[in-house]
CHARMM internal coordinates of N, CA and C (Angstrom, degrees):
IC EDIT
DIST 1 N 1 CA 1.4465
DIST 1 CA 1 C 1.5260
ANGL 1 N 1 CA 1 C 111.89
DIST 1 C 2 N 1.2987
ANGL 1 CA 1 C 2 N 126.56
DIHE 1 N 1 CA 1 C 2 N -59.02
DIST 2 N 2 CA 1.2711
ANGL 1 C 2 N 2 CA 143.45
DIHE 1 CA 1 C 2 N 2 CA -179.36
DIST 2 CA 2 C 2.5743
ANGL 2 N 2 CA 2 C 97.38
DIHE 1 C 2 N 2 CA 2 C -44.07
DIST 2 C 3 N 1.4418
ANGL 2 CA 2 C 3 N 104.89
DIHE 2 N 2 CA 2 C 3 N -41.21
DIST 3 N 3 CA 0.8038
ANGL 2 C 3 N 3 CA 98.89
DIHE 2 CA 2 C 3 N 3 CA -161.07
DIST 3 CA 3 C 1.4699
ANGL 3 N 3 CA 3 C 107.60
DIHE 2 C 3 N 3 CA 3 C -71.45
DIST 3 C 4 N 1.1172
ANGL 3 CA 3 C 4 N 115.02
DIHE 3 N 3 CA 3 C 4 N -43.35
DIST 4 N 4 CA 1.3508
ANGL 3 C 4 N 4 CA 125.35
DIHE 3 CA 3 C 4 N 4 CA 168.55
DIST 4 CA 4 C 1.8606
ANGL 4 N 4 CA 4 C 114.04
DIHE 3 C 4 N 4 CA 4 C -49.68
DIST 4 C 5 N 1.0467
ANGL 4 CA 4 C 5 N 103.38
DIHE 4 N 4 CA 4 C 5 N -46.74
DIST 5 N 5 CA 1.7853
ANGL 4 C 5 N 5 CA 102.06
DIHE 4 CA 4 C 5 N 5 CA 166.64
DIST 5 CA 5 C 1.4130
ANGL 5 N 5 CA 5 C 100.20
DIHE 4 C 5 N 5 CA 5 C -53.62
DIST 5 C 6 N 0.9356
ANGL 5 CA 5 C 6 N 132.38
DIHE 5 N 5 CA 5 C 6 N -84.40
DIST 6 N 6 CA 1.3763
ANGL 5 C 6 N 6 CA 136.54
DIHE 5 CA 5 C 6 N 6 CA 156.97
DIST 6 CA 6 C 1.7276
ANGL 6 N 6 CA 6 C 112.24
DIHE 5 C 6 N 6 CA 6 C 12.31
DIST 6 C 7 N 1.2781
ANGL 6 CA 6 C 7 N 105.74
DIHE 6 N 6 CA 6 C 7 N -83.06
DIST 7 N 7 CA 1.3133
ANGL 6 C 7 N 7 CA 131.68
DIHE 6 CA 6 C 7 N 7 CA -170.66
DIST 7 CA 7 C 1.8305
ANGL 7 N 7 CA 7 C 96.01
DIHE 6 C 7 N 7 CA 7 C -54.11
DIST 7 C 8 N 1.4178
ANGL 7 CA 7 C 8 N 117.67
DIHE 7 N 7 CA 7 C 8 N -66.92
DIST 8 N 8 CA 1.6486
ANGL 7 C 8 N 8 CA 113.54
DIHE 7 CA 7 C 8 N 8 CA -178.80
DIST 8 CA 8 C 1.6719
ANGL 8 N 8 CA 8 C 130.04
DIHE 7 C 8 N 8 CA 8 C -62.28
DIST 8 C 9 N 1.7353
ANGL 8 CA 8 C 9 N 106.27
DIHE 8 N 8 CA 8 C 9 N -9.64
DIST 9 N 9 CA 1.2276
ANGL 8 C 9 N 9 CA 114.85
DIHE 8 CA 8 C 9 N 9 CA 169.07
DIST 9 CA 9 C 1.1059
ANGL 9 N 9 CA 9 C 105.98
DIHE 8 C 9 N 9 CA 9 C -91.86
DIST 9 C 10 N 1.1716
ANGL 9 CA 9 C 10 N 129.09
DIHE 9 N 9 CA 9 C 10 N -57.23
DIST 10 N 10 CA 2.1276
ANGL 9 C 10 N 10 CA 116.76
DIHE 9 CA 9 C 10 N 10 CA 166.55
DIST 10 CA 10 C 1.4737
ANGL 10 N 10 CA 10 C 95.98
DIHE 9 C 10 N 10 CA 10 C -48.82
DIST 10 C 11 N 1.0153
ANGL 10 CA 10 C 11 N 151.75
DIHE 10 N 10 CA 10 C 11 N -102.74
DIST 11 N 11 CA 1.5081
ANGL 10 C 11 N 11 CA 132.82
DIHE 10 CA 10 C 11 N 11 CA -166.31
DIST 11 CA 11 C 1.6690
ANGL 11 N 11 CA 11 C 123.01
DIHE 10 C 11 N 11 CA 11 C -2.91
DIST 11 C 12 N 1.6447
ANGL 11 CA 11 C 12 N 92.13
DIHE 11 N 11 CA 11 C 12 N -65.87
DIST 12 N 12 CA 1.4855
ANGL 11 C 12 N 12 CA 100.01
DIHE 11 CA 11 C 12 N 12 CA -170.94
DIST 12 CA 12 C 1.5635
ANGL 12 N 12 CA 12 C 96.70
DIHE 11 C 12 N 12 CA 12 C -58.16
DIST 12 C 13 N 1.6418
ANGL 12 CA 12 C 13 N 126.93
DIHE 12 N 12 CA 12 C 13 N -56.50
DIST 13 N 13 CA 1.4322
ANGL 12 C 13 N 13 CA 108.42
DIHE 12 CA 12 C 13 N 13 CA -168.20
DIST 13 CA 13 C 1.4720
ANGL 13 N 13 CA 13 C 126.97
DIHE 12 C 13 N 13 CA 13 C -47.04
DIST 13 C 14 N 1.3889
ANGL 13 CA 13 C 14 N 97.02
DIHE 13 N 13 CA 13 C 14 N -45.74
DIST 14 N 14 CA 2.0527
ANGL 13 C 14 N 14 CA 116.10
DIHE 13 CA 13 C 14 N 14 CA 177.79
DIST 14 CA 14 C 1.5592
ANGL 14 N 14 CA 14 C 110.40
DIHE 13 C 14 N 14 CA 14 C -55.14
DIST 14 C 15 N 1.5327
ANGL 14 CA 14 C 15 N 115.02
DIHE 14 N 14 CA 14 C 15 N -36.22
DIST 15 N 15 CA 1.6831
ANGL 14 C 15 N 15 CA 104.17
DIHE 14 CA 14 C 15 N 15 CA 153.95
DIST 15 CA 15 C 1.2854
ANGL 15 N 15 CA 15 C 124.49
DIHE 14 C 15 N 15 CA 15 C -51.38
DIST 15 C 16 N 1.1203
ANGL 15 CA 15 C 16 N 93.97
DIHE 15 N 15 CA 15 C 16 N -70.61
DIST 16 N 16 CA 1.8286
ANGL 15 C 16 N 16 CA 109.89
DIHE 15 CA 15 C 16 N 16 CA -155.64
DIST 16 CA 16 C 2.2629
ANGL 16 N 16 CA 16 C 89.56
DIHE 15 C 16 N 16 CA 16 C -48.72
DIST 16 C 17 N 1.7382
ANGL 16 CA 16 C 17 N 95.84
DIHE 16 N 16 CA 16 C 17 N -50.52
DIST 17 N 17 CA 1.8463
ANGL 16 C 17 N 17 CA 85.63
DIHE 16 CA 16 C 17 N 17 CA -178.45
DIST 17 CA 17 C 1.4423
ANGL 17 N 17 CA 17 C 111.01
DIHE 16 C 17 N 17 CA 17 C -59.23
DIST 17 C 18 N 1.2605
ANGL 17 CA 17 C 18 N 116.76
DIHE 17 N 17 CA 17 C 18 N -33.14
DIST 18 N 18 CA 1.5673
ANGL 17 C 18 N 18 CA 116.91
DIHE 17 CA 17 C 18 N 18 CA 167.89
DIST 18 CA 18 C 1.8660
ANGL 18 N 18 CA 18 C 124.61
DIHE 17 C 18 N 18 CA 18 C -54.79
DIST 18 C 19 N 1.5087
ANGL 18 CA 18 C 19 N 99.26
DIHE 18 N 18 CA 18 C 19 N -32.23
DIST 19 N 19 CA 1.4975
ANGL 18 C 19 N 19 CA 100.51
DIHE 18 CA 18 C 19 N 19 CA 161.26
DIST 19 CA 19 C 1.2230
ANGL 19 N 19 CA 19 C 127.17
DIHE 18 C 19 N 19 CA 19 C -66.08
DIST 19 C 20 N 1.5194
ANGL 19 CA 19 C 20 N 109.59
DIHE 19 N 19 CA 19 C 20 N -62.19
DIST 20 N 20 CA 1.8824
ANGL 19 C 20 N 20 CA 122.58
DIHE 19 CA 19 C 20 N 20 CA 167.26
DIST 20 CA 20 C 1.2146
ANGL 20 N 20 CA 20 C 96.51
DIHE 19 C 20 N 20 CA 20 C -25.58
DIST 20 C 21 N 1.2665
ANGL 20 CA 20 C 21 N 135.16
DIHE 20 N 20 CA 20 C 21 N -69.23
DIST 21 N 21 CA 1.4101
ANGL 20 C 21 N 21 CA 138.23
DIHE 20 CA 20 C 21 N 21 CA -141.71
DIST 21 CA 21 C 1.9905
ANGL 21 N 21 CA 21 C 106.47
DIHE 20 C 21 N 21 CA 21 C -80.67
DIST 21 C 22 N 1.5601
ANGL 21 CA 21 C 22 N 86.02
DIHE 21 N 21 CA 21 C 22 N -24.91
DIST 22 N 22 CA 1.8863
ANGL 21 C 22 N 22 CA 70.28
DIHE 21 CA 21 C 22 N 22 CA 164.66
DIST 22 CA 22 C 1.4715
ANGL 22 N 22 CA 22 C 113.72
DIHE 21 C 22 N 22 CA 22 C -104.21
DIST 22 C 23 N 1.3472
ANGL 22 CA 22 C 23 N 129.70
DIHE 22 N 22 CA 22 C 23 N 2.08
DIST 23 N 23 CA 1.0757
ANGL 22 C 23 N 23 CA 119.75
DIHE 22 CA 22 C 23 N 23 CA 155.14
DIST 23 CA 23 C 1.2383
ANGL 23 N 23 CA 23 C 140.95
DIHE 22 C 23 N 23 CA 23 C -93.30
DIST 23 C 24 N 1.8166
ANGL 23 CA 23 C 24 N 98.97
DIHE 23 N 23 CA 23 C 24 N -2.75
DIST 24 N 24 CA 1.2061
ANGL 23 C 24 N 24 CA 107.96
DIHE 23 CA 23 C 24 N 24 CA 153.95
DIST 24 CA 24 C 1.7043
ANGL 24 N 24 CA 24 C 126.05
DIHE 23 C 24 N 24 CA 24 C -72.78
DIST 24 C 25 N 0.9512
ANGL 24 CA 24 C 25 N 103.78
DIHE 24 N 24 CA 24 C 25 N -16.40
DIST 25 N 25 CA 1.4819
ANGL 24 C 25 N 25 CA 112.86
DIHE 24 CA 24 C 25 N 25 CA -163.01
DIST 25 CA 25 C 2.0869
ANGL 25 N 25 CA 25 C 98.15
DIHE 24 C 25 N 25 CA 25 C -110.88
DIST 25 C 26 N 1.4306
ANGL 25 CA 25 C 26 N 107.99
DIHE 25 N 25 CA 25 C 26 N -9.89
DIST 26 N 26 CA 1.3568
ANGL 25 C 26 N 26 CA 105.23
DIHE 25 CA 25 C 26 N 26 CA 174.57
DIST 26 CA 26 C 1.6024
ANGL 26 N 26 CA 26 C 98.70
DIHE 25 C 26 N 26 CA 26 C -76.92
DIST 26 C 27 N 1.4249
ANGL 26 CA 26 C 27 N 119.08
DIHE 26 N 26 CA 26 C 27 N -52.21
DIST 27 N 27 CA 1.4558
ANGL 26 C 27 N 27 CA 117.69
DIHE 26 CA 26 C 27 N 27 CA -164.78
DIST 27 CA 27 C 1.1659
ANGL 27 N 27 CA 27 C 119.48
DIHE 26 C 27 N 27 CA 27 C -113.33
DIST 27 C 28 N 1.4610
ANGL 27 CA 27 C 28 N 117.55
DIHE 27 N 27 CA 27 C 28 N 31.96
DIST 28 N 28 CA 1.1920
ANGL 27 C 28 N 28 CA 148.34
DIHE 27 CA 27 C 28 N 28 CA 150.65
DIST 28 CA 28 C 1.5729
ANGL 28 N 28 CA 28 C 110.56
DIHE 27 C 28 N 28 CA 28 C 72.91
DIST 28 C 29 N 0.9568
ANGL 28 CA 28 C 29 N 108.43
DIHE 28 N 28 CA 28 C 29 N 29.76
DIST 29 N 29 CA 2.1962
ANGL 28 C 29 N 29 CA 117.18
DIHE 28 CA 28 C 29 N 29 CA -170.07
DIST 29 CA 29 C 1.0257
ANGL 29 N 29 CA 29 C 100.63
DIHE 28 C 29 N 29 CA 29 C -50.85
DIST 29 C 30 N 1.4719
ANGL 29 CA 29 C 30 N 134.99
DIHE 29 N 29 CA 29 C 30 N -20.45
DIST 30 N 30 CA 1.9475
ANGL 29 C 30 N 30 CA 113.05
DIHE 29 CA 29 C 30 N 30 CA -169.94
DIST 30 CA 30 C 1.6041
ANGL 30 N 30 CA 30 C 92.52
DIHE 29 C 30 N 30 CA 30 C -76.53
DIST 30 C 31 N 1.3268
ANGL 30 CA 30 C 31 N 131.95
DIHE 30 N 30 CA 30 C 31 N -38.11
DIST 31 N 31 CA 1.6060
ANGL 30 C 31 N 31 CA 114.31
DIHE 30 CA 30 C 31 N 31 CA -159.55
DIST 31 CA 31 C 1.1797
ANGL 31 N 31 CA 31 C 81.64
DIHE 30 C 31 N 31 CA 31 C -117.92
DIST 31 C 32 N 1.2202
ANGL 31 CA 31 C 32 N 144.53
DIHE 31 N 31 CA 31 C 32 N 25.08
DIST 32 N 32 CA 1.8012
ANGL 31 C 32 N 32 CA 118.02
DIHE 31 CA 31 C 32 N 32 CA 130.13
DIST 32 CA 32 C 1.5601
ANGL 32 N 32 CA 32 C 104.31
DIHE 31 C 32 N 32 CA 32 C -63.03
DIST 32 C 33 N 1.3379
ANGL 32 CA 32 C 33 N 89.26
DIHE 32 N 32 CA 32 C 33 N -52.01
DIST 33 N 33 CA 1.6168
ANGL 32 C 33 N 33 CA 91.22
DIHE 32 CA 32 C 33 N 33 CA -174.94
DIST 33 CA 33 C 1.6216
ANGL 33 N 33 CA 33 C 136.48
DIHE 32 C 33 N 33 CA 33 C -51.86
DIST 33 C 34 N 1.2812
ANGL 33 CA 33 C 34 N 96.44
DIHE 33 N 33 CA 33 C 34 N -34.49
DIST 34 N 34 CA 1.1862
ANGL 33 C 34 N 34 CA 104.79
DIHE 33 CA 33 C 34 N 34 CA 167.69
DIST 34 CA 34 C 1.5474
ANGL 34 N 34 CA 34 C 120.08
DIHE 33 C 34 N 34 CA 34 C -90.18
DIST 34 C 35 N 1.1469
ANGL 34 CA 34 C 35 N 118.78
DIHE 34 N 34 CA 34 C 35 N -1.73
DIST 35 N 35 CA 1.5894
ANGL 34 C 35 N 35 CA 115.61
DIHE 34 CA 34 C 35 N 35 CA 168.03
DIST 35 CA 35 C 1.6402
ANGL 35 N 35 CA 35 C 100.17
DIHE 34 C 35 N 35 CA 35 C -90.27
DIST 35 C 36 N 1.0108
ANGL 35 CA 35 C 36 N 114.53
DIHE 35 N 35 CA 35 C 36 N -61.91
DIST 36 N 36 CA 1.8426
ANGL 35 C 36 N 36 CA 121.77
DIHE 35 CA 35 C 36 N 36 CA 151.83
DIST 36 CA 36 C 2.0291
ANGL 36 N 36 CA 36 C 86.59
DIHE 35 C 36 N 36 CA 36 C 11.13
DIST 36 C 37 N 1.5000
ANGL 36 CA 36 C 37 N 88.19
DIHE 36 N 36 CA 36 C 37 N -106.99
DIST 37 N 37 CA 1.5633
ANGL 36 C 37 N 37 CA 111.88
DIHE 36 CA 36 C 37 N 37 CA 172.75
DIST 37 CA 37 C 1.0732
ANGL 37 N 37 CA 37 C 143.52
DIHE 36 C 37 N 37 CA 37 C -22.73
DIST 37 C 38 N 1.2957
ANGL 37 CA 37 C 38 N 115.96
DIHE 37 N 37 CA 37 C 38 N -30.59
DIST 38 N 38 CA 1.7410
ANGL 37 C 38 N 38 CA 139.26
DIHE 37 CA 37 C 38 N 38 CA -176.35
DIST 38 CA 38 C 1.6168
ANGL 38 N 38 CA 38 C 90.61
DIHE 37 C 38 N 38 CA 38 C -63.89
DIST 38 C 39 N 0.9977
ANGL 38 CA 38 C 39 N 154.39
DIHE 38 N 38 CA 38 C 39 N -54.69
DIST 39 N 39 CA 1.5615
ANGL 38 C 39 N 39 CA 159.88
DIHE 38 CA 38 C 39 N 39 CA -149.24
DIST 39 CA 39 C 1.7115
ANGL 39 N 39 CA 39 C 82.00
DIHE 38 C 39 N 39 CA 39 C -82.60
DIST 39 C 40 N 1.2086
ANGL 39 CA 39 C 40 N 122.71
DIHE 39 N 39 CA 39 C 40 N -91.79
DIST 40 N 40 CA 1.2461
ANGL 39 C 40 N 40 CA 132.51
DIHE 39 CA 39 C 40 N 40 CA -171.86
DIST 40 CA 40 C 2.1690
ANGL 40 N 40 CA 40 C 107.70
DIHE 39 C 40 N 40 CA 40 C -35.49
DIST 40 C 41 N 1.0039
ANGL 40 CA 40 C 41 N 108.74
DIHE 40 N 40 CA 40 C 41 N -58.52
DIST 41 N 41 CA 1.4204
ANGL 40 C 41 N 41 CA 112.25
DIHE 40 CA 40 C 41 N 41 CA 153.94
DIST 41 CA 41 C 1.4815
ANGL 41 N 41 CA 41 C 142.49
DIHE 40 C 41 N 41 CA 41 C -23.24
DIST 41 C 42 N 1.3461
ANGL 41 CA 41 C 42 N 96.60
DIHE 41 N 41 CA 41 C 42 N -48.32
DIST 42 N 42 CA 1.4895
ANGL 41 C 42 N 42 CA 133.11
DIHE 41 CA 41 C 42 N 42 CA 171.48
DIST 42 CA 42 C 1.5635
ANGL 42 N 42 CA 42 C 112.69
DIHE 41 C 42 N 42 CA 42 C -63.56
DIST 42 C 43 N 1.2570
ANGL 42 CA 42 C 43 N 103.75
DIHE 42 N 42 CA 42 C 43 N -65.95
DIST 43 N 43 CA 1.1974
ANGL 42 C 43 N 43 CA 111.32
DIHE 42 CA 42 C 43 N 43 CA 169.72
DIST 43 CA 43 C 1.4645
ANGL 43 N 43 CA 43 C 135.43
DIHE 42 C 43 N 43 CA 43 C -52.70
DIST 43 C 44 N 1.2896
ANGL 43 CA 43 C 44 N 104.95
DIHE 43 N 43 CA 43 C 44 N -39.43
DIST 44 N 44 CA 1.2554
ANGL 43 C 44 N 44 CA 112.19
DIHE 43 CA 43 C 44 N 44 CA 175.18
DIST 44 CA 44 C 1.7568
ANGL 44 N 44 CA 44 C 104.69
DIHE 43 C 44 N 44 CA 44 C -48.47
DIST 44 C 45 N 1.7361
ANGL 44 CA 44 C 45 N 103.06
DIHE 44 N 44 CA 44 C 45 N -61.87
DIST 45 N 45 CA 1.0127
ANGL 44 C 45 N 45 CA 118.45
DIHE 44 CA 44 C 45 N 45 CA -168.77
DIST 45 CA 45 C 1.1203
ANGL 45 N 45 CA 45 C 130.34
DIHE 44 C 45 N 45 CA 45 C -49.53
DIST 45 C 46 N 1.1839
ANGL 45 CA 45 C 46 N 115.01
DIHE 45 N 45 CA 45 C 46 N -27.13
DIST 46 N 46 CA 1.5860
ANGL 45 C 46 N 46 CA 143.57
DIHE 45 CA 45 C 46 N 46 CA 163.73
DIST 46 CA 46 C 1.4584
ANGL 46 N 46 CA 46 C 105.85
DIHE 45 C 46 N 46 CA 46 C -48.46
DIST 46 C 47 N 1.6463
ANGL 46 CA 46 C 47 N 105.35
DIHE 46 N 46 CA 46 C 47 N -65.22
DIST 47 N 47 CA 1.3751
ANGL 46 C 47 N 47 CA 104.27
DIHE 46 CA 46 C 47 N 47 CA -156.10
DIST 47 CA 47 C 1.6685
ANGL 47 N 47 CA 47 C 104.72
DIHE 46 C 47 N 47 CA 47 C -74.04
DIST 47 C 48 N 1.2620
ANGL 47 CA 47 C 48 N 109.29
DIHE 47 N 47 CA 47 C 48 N -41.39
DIST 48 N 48 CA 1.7305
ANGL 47 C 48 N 48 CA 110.14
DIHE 47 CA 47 C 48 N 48 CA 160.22
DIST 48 CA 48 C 1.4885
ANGL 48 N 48 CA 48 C 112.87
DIHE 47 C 48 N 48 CA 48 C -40.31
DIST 48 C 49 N 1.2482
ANGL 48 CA 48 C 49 N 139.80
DIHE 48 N 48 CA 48 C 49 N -46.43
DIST 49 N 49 CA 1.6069
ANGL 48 C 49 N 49 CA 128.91
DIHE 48 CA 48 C 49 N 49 CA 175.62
DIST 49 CA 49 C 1.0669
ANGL 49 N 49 CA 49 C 109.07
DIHE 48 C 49 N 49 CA 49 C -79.46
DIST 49 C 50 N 1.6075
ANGL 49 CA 49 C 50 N 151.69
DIHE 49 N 49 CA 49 C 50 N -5.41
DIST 50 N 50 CA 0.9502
ANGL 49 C 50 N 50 CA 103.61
DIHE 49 CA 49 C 50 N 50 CA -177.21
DIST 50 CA 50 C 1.9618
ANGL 50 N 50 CA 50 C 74.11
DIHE 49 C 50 N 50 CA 50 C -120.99
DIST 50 C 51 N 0.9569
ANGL 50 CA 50 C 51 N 110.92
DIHE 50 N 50 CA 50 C 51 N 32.03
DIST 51 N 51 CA 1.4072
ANGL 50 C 51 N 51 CA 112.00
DIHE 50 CA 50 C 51 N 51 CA 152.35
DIST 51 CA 51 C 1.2186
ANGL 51 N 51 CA 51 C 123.40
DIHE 50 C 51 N 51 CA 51 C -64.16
DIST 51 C 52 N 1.9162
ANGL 51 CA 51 C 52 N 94.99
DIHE 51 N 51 CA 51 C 52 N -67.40
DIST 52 N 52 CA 1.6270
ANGL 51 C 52 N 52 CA 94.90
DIHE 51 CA 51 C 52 N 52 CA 165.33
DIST 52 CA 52 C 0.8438
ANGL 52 N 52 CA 52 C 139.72
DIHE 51 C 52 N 52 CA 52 C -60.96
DIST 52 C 53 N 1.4373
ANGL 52 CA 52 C 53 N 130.99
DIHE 52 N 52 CA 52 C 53 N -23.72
DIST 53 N 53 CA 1.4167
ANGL 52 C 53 N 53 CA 155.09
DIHE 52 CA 52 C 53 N 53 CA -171.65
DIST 53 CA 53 C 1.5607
ANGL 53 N 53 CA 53 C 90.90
DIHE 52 C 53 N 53 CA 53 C -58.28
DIST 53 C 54 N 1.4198
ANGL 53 CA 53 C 54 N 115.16
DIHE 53 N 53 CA 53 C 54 N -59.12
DIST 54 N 54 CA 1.8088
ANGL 53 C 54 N 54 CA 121.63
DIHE 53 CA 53 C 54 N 54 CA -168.36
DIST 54 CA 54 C 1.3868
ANGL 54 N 54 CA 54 C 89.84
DIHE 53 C 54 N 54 CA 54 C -71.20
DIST 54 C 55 N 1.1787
ANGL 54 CA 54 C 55 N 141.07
DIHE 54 N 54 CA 54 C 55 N -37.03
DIST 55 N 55 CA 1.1189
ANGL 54 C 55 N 55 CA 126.50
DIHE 54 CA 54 C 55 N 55 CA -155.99
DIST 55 CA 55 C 2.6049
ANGL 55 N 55 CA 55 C 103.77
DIHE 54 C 55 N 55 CA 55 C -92.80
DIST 55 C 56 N 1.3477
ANGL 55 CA 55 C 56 N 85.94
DIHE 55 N 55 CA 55 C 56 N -20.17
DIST 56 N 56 CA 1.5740
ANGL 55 C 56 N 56 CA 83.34
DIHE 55 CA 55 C 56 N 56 CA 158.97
DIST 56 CA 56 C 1.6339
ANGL 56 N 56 CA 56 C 124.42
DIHE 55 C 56 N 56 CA 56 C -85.15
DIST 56 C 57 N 1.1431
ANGL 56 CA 56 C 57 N 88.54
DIHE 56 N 56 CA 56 C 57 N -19.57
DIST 57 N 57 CA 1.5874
ANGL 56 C 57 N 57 CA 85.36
DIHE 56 CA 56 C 57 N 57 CA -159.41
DIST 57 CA 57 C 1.7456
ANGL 57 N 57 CA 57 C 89.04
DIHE 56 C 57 N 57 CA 57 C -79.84
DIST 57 C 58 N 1.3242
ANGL 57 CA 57 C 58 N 119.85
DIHE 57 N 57 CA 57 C 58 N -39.37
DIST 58 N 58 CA 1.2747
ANGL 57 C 58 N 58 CA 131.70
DIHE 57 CA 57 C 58 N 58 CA -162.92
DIST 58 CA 58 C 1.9612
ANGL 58 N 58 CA 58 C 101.61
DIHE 57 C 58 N 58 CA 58 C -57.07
DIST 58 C 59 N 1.5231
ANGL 58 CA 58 C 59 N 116.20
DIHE 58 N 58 CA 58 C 59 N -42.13
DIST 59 N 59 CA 1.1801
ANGL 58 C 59 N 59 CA 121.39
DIHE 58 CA 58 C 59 N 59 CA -168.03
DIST 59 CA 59 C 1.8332
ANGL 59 N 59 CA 59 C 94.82
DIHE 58 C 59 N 59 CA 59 C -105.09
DIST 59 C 60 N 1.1050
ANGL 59 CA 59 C 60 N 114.74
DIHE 59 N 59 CA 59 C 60 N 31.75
DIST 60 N 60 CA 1.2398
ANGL 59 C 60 N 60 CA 114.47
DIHE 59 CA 59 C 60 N 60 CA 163.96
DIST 60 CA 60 C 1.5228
ANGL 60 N 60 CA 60 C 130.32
DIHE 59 C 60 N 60 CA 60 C 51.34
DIST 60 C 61 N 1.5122
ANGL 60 CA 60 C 61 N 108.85
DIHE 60 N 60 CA 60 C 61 N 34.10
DIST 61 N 61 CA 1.2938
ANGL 60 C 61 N 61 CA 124.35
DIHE 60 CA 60 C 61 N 61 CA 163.34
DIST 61 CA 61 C 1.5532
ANGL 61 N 61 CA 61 C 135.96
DIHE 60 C 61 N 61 CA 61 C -89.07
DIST 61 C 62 N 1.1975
ANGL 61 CA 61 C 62 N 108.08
DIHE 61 N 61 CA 61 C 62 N 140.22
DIST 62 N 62 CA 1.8774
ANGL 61 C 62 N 62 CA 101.71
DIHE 61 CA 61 C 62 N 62 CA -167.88
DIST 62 CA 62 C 1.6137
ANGL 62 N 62 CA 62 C 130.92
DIHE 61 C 62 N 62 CA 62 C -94.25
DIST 62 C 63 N 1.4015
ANGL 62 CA 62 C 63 N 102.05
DIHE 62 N 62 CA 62 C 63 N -8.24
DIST 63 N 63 CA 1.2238
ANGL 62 C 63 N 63 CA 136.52
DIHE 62 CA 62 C 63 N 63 CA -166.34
DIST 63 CA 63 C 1.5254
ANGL 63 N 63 CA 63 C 104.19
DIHE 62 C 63 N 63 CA 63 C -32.97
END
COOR INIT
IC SEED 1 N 1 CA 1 C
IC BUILD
């Protein structure tokens, strides 16, 4: 008995993730999301170059 509970709650989860996944893909959320991000992304990236930038100039490289 227990196994069968078992058995219909892995089912039920693998739907419901099987739903997410077509409604992710109906209204397209991965590249909302990632346009979302691109700004936030950016920034990061920013602050990483001119990270290094301080961190070349600091050890005296010309590159």
């Amino acid at each position: 008995m227990i196994v069968l509970k078992i058995f219909l709650v892995i089912l039920v989860v693998l739907f419901v993730l099987f739903l997410m996944s077509l409604a992710i893909y109906f209204f397209n959320l991965d590249m909302k999301f990632a346009a979302a991000m691109t700004p936030v992304m950016n920034r990061y990236y920013d602050w990483q170059k001119s990270k290094r930038e301080t961190k070349r100039k600091k050890d005296g490289e010309t590159c």
